[in-house]
Structures are given as C-alpha cells and as structure tokens.
N, C-alpha and C positions, 0 to 999 in steps of 0.2 A: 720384450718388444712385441708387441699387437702386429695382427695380418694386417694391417689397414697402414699403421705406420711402417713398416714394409714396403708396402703397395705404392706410400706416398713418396716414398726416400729413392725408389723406383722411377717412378711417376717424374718425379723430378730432375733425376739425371737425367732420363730422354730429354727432357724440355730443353737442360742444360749441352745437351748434346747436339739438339736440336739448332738454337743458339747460336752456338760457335759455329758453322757452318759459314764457310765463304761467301756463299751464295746470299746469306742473309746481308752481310756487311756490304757486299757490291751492290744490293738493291734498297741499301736502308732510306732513300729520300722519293724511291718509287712509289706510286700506290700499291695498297694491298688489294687481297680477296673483298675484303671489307670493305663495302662505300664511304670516304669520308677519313680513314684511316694511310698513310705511309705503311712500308714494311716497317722501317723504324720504329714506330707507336705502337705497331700488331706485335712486335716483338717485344718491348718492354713490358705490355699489356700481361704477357705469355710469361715473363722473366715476375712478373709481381705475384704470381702462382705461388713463385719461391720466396720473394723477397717477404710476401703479409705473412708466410709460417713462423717465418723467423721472427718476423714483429713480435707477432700472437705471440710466441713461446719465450720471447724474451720481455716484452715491456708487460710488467703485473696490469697497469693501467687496464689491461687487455684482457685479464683474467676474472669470470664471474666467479659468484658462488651462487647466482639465481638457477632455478631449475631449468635445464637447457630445452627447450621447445624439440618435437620431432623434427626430425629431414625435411620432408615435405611439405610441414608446414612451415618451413621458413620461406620455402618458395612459394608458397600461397600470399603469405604478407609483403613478400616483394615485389614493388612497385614495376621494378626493371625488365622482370620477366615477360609482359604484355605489355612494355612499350614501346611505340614505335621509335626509327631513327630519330625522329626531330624532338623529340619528348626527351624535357631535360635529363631525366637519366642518364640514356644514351649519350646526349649529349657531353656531358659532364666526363663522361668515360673518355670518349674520344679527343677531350682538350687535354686533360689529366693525362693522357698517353700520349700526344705531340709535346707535353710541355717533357714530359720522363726522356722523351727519345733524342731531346736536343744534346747534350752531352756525347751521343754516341755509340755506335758497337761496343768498341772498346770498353767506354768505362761499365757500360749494361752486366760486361762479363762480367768485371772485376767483380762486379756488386755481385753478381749471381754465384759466382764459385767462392766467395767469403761466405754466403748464406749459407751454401752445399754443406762447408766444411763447418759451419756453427750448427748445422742441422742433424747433423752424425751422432748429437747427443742425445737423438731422440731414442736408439739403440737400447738406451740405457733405463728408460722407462723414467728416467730420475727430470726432475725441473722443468716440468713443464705441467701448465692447467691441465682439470679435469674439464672447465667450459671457458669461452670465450663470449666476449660481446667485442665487435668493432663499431667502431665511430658512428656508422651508417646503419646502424640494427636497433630498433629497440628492444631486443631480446638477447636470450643467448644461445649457444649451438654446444652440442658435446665436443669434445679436442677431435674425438675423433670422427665425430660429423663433418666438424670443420673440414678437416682433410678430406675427407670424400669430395667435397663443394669445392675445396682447389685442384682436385687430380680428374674431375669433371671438364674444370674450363683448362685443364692443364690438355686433355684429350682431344677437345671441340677447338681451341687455340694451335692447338699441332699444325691440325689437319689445315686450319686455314694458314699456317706460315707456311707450310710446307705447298703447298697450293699454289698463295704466294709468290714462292720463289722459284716452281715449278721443278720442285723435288718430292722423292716418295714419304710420305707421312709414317712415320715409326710407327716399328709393329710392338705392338705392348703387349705384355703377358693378362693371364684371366685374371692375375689379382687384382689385376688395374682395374680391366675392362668391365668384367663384375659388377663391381659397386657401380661403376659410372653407367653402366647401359640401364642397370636397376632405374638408377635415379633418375637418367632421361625417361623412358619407360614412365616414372610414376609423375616425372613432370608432365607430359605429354599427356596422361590421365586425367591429371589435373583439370589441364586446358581443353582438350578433347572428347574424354568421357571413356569410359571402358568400351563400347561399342566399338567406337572409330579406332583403337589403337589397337583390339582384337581382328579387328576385320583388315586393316592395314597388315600388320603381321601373321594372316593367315588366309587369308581371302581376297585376289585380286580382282575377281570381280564384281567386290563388293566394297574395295578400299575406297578411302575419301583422297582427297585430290591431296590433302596433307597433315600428319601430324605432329609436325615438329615442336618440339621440346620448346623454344626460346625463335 
C-alpha cells in the first residue's frame, strides 16, 4: 500500500467522521458556508470525495491506459478552477448536490460507510487502475493523482462543513496535509504567478490582497 493511498483511506474516514456528526443532520435544509448551497448539498458534495473512489476503482469504464497528464496540469485545463459562481460549472455542481442531498443524512451515510468498507481493498494494492479518466475529463490522471485531487476537496470541503455547522474542522495528519497544501500552493501559482504566492507566504508587506487557489 502507497503513502498516498494511506493518506486517502485516512482523508476519508475524517470526512466520514465528519458526516455523521449530529450537528450536520439538524442543519441539513440550512444554508451553508457556500453561497447558493444547503448543509445537505455541501455535505453530499464532501461525501462524493468517497463515493467517485469507489466508482473510479470499481467501474473499469473508468479505467485509462492513456498516459496520465501531470497534477497541475489537469488544473490548468479545468474550466471550473477560474469560474465564477454563475458560470455553468459552478453551476452544474450546485444543482448536482441539492438534487444528491434530497434523500437525506441518513441514506448519504449508508452510501458513504458501504464505500468506506469497499475501499479497505485498496490496502491490498490488488484491483484497482494505474490511471483514470471520468466522464468530465478529456484526459486522464494517475490513481494516485487522482486521490490527491479528492483528499484536496476532501480538506477545502471539511473546513467549510465544519464552518457550516459551527464546529471545529478536523485536524489531519502531514500525510494528508502534504500533498494538499503542495497542490493548493502549485494551483495558486498557476493562477497568481511565483511572485505573489512567494511574497504572500513570506512577506506581508509586500503580500497581494489574495492568492487563493480556486
């Protein structure tokens, strides 16, 4: 078993832990952090972190043999990363997770601790792709890219359920935190330039007003 899939088998029980919290189910028809989103939708949103592994590693449909594209440039080609709310992307995300959260807390769990326990087999190194392509890509990602890119929005989704529901956001180990701060870091480069994301993390008074990642 890889550090990464580790990290993500990790990654994922907070989310899961996250989840189940009371606090989420008594506020599932509230707004969230999120403009435009309920708790309920930010939560299923947070819970599909788990549920596409489990797609990716179970449905072959889902499995490339094209050469897998770098990390960063998969977020280069993605449209979503630099659009604003009203910009279909966005948009699309946010009907796609009111239509998931109708169902409920309840059944959200069930879904998410069957995927938990179908995902234990990643321990084993055995059955699952070297790369992925989903629906929405026209490329593909290594397996274990892929999971970096869901224990990323597993991280940034935390923070805002937990936000949300006005509880403390899990504290994750470096194996998580690592990879993801890497990648926000190199997204954030992307978009802002080595300048501004040097002088933001080193230099306040010279920092730009903002470098966020997405």
């Amino acid at each position: 078993m890889t550090l990464v899939v580790t990290a993500y088998l990790e990654a994922a029980r907070s989310a899961a832990a996250l989840l189940a919290r009371p606090e989420v189910a008594q506020a599932w028809e509230r707004p969230s952090a999120l403009e435009g989103m309920t708790v309920g939708a930010l939560a299923v949103h947070l819970a599909s972190e788990v549920l596409l592994v489990q797609d990716a590693r179970r449905d072959r449909a889902r499995w490339s043999e094209d050469d897998p594209i770098p990390l960063l440039e998969h977020y280069r080609r993605s449209a979503w990363v630099t659009a604003g709310p009203d910009d279909q992307a966005n948009v699309s995300i946010r009907e796609s997770a009111a239509r998931d959260a109708a169902p409920g807390h309840a059944a959200m769990l069930t879904d998410v601790e069957a995927a938990l326990a179908d995902l234990e087999a990643l321990r084993d190194d055995t059955g699952q792709p070297t790369a992925v392509q989903m629906p929405w890509w026209a490329w593909s990602l290594s397996f274990e890219d892929f999971l970096v890119t869901r224990m990323m929005e597993i991280v940034v989704h935390s923070d805002d359920l937990a936000v949300s529901v006005d509880v403390e956001p899990p504290e994750l180990p470096g194996s998580v935190l690592e990879p993801v701060l890497s990648l926000l870091v190199g997204v954030a480069t992307l978009r802002h330039g080595q300048a501004a994301v040097v002088r933001a993390l080193s230099r306040a008074e010279r920092a730009p007003a903002s470098i966020a990642a997405f």
